[in-house]
Backbone as a chain_set.jsonl record, in Angstrom:
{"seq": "XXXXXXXXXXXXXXXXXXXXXXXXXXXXXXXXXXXXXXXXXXXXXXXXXXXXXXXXXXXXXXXXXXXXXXXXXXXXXXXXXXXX", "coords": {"N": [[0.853, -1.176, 0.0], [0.872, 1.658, -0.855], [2.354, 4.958, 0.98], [0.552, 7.506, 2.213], [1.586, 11.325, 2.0], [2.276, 13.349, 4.107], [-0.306, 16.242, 5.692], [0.722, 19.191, 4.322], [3.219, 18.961, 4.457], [6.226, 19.74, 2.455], [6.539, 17.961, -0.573], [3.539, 17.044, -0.098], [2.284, 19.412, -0.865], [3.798, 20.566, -3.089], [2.321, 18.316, -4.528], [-0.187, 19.038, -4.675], [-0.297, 21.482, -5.797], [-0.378, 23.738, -4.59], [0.309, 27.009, -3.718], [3.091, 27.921, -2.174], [4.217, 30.603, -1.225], [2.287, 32.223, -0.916], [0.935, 30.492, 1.061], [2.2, 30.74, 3.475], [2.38, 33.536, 3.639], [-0.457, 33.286, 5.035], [-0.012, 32.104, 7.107], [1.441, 33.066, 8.139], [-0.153, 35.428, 9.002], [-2.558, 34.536, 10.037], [-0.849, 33.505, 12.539], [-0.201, 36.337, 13.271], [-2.968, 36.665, 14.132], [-3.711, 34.909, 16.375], [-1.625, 35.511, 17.658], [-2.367, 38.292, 18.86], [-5.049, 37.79, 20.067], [-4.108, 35.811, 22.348], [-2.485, 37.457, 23.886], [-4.551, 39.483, 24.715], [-6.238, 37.893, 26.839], [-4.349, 37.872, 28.486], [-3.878, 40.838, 29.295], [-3.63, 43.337, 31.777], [-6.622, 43.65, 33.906], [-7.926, 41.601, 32.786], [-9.516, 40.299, 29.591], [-11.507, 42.497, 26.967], [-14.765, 43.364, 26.815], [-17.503, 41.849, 26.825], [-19.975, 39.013, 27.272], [-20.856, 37.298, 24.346], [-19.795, 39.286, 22.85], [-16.556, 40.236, 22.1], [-13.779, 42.984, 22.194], [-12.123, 42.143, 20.881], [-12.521, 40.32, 18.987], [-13.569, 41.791, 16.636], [-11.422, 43.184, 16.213], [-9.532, 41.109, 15.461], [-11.263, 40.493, 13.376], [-11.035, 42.228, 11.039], [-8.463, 42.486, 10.958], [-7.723, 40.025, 9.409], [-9.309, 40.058, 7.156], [-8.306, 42.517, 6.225], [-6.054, 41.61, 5.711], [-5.995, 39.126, 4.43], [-7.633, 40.085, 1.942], [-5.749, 42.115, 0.575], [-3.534, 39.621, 0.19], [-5.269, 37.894, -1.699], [-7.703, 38.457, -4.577], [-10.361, 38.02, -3.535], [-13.786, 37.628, -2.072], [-14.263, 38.431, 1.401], [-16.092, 37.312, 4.048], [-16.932, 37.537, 7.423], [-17.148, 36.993, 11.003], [-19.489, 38.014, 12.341], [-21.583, 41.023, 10.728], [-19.554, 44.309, 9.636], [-20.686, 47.075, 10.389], [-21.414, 50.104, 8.844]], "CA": [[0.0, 0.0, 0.0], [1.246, 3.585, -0.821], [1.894, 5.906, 1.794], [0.082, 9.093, 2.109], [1.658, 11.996, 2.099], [1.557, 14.167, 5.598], [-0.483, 17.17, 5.274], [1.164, 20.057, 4.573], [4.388, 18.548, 3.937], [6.632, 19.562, 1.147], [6.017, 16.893, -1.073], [2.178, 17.091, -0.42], [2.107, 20.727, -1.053], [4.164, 20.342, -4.569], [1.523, 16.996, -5.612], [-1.673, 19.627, -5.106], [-0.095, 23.028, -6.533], [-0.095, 24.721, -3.293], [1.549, 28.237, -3.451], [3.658, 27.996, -1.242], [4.448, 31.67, -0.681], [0.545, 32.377, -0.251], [0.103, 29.444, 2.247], [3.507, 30.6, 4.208], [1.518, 34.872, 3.965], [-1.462, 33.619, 5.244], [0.036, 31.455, 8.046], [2.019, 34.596, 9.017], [-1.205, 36.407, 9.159], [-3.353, 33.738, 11.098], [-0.041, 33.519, 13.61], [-0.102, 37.514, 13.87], [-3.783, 37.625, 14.8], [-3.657, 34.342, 17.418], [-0.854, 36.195, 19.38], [-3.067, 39.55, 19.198], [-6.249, 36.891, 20.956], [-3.198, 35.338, 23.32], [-2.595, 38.951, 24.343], [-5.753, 39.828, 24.969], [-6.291, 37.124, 27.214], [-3.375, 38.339, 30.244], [-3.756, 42.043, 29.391], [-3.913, 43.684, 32.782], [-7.618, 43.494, 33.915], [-8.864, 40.992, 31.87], [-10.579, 41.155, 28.598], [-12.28, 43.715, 26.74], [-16.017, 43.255, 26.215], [-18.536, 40.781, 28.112], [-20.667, 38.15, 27.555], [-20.295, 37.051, 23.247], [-19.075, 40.253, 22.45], [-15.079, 40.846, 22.821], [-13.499, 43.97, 21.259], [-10.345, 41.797, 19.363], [-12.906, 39.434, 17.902], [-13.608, 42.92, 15.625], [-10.178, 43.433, 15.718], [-8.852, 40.106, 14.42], [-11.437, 40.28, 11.867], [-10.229, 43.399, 10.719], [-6.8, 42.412, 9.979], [-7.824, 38.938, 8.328], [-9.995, 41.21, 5.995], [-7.688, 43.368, 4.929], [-4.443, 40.952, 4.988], [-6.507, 38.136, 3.356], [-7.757, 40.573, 0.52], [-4.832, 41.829, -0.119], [-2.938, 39.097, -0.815], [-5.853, 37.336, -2.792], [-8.3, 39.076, -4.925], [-11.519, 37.494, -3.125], [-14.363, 38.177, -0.643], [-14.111, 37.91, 2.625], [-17.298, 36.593, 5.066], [-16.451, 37.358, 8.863], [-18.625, 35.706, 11.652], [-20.204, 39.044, 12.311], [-21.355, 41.695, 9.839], [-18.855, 45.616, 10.433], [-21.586, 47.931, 9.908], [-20.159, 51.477, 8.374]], "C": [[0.901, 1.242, 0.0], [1.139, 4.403, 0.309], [1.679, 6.903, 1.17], [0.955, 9.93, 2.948], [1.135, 12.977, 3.627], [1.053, 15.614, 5.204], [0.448, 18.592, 5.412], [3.117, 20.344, 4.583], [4.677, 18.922, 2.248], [6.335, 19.318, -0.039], [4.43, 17.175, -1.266], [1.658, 18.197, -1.18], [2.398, 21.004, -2.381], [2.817, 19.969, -5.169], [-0.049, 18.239, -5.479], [-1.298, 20.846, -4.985], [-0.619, 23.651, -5.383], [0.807, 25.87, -3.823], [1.824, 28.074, -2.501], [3.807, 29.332, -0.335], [3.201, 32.101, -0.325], [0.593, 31.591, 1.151], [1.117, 30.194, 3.288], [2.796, 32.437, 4.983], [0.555, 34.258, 5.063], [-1.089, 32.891, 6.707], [0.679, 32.604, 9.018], [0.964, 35.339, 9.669], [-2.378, 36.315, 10.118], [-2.169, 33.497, 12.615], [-0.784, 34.757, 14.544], [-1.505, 37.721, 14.882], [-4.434, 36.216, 16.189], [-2.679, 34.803, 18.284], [-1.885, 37.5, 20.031], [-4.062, 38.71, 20.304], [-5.386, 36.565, 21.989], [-3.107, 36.778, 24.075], [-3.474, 39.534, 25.373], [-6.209, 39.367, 26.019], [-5.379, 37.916, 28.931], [-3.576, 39.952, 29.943], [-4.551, 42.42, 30.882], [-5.593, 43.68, 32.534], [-8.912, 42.961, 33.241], [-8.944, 41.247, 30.241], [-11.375, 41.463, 27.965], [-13.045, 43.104, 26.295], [-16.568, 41.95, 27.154], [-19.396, 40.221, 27.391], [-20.191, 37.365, 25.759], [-19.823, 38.357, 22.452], [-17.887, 40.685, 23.019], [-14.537, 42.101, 21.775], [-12.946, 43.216, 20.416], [-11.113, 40.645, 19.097], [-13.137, 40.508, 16.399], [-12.409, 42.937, 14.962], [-9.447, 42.857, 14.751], [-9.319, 40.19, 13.095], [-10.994, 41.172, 11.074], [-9.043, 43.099, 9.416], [-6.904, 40.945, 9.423], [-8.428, 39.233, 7.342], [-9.169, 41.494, 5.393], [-6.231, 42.671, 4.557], [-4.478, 39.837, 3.971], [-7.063, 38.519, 1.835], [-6.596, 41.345, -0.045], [-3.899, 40.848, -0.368], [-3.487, 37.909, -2.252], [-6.777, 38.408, -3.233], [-9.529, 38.141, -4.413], [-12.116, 38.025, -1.961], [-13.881, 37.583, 0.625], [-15.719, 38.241, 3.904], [-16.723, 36.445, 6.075], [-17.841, 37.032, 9.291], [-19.506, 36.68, 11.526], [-20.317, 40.455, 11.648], [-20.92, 43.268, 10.508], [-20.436, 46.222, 9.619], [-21.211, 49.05, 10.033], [-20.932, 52.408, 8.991]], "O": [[1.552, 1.623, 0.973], [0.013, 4.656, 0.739], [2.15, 7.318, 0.111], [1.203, 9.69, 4.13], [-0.004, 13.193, 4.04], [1.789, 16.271, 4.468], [0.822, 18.996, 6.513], [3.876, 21.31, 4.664], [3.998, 18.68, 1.25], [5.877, 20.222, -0.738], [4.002, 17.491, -2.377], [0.759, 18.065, -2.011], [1.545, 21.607, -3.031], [2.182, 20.674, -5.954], [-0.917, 18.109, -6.343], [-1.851, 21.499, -4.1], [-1.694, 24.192, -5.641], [1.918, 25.649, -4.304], [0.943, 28.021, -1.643], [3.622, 29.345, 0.882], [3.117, 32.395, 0.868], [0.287, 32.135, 2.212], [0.488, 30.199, 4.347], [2.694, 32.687, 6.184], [0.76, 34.758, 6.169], [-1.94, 33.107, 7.57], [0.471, 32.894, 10.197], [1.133, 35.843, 10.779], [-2.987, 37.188, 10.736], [-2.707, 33.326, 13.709], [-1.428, 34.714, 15.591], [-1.544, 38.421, 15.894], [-5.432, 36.481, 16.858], [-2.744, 34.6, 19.496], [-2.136, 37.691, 21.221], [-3.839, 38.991, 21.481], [-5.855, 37.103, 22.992], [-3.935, 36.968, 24.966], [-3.217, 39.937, 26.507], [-6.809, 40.258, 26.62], [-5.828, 38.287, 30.015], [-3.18, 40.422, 31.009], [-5.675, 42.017, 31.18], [-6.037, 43.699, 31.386], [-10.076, 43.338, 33.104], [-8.489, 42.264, 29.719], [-12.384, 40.778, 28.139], [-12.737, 42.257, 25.456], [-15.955, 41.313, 28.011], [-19.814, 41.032, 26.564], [-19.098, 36.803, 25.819], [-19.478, 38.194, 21.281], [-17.839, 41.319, 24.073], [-14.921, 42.097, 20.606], [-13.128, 43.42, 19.216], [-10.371, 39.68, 18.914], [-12.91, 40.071, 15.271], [-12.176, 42.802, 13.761], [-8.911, 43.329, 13.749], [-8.674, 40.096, 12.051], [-10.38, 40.659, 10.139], [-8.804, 43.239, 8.217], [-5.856, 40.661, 8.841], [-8.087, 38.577, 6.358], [-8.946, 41.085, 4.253], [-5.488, 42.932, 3.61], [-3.667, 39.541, 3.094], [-7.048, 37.782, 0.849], [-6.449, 41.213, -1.26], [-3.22, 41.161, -1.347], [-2.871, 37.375, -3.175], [-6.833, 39.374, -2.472], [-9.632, 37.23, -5.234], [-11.539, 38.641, -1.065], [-13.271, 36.53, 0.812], [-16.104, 39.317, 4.362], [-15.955, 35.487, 6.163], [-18.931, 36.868, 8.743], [-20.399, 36.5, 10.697], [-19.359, 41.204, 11.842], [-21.496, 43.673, 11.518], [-21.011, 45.833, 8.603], [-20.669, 49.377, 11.088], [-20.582, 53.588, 9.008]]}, "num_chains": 1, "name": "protein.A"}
């Protein structure tokens, strides 16, 4: 039997035309905005916002918005709609 390929491996990433430099952006980008949530988390007195509303759920979406459209040309659908 053939092994499979580990996801996300090399190899796997080549056999299904993965950009690499995309996947490598966007992992940067999903890092940047799980430290911002980690953060958030010990910032002196808790944090911000109460009950299912936190401020840096806005926040994160924010910057996955605008870091995910610029580096693809596509929409982007957050959980909750920004109203202008």
């Amino acid at each position: 039997m053939r092994e499979r390929p580990v996801p996300l491996s090399p190899g796997a990433l080549a056999c299904q035309g993965v950009d690499r430099v995309l996947l490598e952006a966007v992992i940067a980008l999903v890092l940047e905005a799980g430290h911002l949530i980690a953060a958030e988390l010990v910032r002196p007195g808790g944090p911000r916002g109460a009950g299912d509303k936190a401020e840096i759920d806005v926040e994160v979406e924010v910057i996955l918005r605008q870091g995910l459209t610029k580096l693809l040309a596509c929409d982007f659908v957050g959980e909750k709609p920004v109203c202008s």
